[in-house]
DSSP file (Angstrom, degrees, kcal/mol; ACC not computed):
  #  RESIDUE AA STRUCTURE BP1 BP2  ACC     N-H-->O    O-->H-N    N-H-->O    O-->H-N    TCO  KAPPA ALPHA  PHI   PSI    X-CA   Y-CA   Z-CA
    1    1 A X     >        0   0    0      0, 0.0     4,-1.9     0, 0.0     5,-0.3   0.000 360.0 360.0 360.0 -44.3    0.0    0.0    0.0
    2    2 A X  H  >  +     0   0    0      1,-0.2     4,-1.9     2,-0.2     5,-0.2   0.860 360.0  54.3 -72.8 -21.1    2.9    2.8    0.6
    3    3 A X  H >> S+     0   0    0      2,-0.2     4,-3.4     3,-0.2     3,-0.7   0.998 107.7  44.4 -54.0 -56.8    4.4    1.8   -2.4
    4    4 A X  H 3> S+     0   0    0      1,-0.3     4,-0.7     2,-0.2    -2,-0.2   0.849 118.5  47.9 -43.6 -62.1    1.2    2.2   -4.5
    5    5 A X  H 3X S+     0   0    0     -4,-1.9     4,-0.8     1,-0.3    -1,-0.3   0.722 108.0  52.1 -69.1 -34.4    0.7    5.7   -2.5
    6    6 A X  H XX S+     0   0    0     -4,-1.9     4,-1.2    -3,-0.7     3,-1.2   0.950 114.4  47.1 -83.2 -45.5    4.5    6.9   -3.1
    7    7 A X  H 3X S+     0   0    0     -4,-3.4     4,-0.8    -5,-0.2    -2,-0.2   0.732 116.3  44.2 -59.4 -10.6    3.8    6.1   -7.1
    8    8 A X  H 3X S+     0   0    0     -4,-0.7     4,-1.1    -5,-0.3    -1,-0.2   0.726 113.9  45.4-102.3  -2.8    0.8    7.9   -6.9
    9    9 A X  H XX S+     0   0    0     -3,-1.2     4,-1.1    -4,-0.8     3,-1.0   0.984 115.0  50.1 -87.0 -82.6    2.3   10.7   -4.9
   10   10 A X  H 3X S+     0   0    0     -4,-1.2     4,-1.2     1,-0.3     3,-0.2   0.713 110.6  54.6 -11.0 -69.9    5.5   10.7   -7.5
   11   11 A X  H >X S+     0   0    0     -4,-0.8     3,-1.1    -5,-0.3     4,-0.9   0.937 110.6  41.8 -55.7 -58.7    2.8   10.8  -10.5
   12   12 A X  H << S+     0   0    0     -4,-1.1    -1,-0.2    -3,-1.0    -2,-0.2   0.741 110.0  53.2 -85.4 -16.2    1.0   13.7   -9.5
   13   13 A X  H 3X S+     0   0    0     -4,-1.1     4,-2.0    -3,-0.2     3,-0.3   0.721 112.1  47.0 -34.2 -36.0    3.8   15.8   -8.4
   14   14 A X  H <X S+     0   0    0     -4,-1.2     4,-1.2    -3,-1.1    -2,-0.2   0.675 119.3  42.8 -96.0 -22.4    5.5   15.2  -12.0
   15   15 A X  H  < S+     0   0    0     -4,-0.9    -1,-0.2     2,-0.2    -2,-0.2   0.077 113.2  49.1-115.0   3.1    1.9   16.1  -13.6
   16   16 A X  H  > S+     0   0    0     -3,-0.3     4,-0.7    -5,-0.1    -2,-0.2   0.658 115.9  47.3 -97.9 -51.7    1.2   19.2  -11.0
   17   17 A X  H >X S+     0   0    0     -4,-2.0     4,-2.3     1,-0.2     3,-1.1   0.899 110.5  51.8 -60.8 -48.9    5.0   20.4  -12.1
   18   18 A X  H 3X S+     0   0    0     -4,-1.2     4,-4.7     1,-0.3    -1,-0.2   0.925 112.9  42.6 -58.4 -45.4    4.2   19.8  -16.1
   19   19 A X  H 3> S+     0   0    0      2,-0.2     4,-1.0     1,-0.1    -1,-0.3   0.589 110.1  61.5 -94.7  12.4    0.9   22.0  -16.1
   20   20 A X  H <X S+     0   0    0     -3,-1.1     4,-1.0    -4,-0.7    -2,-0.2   0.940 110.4  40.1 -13.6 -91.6    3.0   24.5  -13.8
   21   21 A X  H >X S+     0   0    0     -4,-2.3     3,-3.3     2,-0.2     4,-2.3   0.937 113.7  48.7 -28.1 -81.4    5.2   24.8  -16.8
   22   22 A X  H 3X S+     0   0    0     -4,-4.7     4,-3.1     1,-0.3    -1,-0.2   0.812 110.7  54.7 -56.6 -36.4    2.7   24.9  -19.4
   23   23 A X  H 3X S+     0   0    0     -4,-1.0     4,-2.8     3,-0.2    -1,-0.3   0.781 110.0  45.7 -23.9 -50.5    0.8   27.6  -17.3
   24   24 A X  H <X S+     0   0    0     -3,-3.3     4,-2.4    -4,-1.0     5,-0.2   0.955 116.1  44.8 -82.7 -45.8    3.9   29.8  -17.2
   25   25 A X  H  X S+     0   0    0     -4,-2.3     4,-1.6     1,-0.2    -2,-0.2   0.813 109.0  53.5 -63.3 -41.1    4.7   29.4  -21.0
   26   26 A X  H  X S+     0   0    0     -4,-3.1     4,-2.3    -5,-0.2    -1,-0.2   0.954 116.0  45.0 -32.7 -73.3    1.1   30.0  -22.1
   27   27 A X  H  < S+     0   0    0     -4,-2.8     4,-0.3     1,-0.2    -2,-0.2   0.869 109.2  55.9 -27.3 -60.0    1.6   33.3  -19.9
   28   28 A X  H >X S+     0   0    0     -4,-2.4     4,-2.1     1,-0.3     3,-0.6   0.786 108.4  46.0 -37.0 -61.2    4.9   33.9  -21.4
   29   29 A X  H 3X S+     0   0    0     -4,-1.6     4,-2.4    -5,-0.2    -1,-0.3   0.936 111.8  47.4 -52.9 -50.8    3.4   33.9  -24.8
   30   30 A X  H 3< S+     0   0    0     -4,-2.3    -2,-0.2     1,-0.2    -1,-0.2   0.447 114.2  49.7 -92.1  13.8    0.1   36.3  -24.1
   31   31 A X  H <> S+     0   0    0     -3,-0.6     4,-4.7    -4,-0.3    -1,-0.2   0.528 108.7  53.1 -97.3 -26.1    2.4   38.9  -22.3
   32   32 A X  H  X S+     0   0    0     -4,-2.1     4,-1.5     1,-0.2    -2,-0.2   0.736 110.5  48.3 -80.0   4.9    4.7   38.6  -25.4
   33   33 A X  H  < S+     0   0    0     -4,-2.4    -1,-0.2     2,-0.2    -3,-0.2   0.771 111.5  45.0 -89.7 -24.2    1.7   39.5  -27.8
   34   34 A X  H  4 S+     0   0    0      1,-0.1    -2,-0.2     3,-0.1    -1,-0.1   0.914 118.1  48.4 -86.6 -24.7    0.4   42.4  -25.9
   35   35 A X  H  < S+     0   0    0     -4,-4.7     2,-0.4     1,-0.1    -2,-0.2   0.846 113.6  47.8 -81.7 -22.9    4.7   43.9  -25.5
   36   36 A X  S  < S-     0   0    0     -4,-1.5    -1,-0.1    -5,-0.2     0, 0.0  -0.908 107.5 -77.4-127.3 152.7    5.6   43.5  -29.2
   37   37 A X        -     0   0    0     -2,-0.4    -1,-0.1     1,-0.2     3,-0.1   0.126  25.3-144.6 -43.8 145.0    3.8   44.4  -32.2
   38   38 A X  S    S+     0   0    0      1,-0.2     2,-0.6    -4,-0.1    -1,-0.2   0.713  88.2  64.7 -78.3 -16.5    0.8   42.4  -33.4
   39   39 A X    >   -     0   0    0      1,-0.1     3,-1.0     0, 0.0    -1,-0.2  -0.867  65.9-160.1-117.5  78.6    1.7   42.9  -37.0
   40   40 A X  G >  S+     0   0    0     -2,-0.6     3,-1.2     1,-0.2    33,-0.3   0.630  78.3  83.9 -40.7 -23.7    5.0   41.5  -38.4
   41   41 A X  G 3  S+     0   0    0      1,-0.2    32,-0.4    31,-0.1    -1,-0.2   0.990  76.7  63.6 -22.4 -77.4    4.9   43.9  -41.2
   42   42 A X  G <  S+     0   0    0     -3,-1.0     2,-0.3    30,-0.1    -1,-0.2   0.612  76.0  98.4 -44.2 -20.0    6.3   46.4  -39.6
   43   43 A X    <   -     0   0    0     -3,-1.2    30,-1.5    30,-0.2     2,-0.5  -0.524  69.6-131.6 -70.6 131.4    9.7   44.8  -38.9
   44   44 A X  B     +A   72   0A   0     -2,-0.3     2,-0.3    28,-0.2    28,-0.2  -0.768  40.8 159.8 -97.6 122.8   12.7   46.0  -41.6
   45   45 A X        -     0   0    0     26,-1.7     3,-0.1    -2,-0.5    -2,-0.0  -0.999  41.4-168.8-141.8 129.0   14.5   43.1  -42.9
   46   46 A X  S    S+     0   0    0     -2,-0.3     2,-0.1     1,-0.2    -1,-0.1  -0.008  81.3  12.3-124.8  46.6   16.8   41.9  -45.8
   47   47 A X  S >> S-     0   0    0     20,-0.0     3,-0.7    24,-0.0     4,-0.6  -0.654  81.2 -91.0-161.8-124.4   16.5   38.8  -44.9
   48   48 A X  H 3> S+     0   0    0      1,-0.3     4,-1.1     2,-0.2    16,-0.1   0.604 112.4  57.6 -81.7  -5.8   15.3   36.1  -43.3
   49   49 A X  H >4 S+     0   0    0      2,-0.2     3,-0.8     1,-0.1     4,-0.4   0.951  97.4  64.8 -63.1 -60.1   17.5   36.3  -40.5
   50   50 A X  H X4 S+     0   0    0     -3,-0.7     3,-1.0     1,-0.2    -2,-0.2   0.817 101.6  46.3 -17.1 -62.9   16.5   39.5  -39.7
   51   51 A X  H >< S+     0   0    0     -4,-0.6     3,-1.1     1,-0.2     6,-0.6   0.697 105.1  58.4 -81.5  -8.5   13.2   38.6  -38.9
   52   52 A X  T << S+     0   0    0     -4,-1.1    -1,-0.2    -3,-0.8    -2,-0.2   0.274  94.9  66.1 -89.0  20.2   14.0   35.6  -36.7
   53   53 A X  T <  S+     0   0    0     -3,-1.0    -1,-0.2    -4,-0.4    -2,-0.2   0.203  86.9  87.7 -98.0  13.3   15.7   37.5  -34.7
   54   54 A X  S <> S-     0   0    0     -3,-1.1     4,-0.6    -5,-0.1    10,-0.1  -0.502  74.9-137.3 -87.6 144.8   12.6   39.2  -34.0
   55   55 A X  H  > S+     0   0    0     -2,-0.2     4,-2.4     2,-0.1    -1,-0.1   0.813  99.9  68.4 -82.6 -24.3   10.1   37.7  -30.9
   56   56 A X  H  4 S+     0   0    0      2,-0.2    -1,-0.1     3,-0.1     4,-0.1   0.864  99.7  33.3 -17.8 -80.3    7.7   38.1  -32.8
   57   57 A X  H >4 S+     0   0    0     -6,-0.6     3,-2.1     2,-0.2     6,-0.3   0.975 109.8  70.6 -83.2 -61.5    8.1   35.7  -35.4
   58   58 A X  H 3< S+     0   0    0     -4,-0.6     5,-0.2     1,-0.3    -1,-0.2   0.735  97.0  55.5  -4.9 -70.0    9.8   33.1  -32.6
   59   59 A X  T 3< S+     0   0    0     -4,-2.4    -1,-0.3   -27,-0.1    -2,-0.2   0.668  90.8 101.1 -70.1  -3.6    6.3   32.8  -31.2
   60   60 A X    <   -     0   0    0     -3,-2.1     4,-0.1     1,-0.1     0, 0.0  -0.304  68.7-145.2 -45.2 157.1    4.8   31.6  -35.0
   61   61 A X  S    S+     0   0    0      2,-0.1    -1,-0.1     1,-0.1    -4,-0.0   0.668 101.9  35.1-111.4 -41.1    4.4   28.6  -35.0
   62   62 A X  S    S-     0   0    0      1,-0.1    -4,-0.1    -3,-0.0    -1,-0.1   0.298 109.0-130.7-106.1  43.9    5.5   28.5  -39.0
   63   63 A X        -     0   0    0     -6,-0.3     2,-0.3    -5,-0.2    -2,-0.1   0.362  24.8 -76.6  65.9 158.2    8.2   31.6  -38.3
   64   64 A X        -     0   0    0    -16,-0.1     2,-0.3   -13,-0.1     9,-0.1  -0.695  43.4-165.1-100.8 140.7    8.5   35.2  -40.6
   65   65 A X        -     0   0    0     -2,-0.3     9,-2.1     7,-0.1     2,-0.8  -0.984  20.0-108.5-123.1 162.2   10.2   35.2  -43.8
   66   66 A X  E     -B   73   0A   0     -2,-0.3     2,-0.7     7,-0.2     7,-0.2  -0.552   9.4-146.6-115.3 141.9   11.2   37.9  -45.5
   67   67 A X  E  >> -B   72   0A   0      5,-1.7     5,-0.7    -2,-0.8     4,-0.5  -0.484  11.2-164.0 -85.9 144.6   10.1   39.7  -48.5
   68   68 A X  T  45S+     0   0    0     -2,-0.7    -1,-0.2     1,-0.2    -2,-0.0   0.872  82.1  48.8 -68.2 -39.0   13.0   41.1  -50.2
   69   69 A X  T  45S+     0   0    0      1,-0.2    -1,-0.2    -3,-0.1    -2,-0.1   0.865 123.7  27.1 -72.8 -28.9   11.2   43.5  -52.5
   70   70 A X  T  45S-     0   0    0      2,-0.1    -1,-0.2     0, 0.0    -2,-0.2   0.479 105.3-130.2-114.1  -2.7    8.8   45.3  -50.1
   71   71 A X  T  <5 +     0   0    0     -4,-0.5   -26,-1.7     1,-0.2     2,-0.3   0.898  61.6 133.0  47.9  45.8   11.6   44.5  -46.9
   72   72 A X  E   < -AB  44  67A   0     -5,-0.7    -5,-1.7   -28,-0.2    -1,-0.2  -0.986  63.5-111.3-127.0 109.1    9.1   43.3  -44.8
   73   73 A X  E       B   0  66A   0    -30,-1.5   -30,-0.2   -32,-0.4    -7,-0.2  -0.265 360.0 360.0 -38.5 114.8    8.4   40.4  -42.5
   74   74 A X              0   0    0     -9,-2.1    -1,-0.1   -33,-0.1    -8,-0.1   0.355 360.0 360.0 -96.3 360.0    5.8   38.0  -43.6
């Protein structure tokens, strides 16, 4: 029986700690949308390094590239 209860202890510690985590990172993200612009446009780039050095485009999930002609993050 204390085994069972020390694996079950152990499991929901490691599963309290994980939606911790996912808590803080979820913040992380929807403080960094309200501190940098909502609009990737607006960043001046020539090229696509430029804008993934941006946080912006970090938090996309498929990342800025840039157009060359208008020198803008899409």
């Amino acid at each position: 029986m204390r085994t069972f209860l020390f694996i079950f202890l152990l499991i929901s510690n490691i599963y309290v700690a994980q939606a911790t985590t996912r808590n803080a990172l979820t913040a992380l993200v929807i403080l960094t949308n309200f501190i940098l612009p909502t609009n990737s446009q607006n960043i001046v780039c020539n090229s696509d390094t430029d804008c993934q050095r941006h946080l912006h485009c970090f938090f996309q999930v498929a990342g800025c590239k840039c157009d060359v002609p208008k020198r803008t993050c899409v």
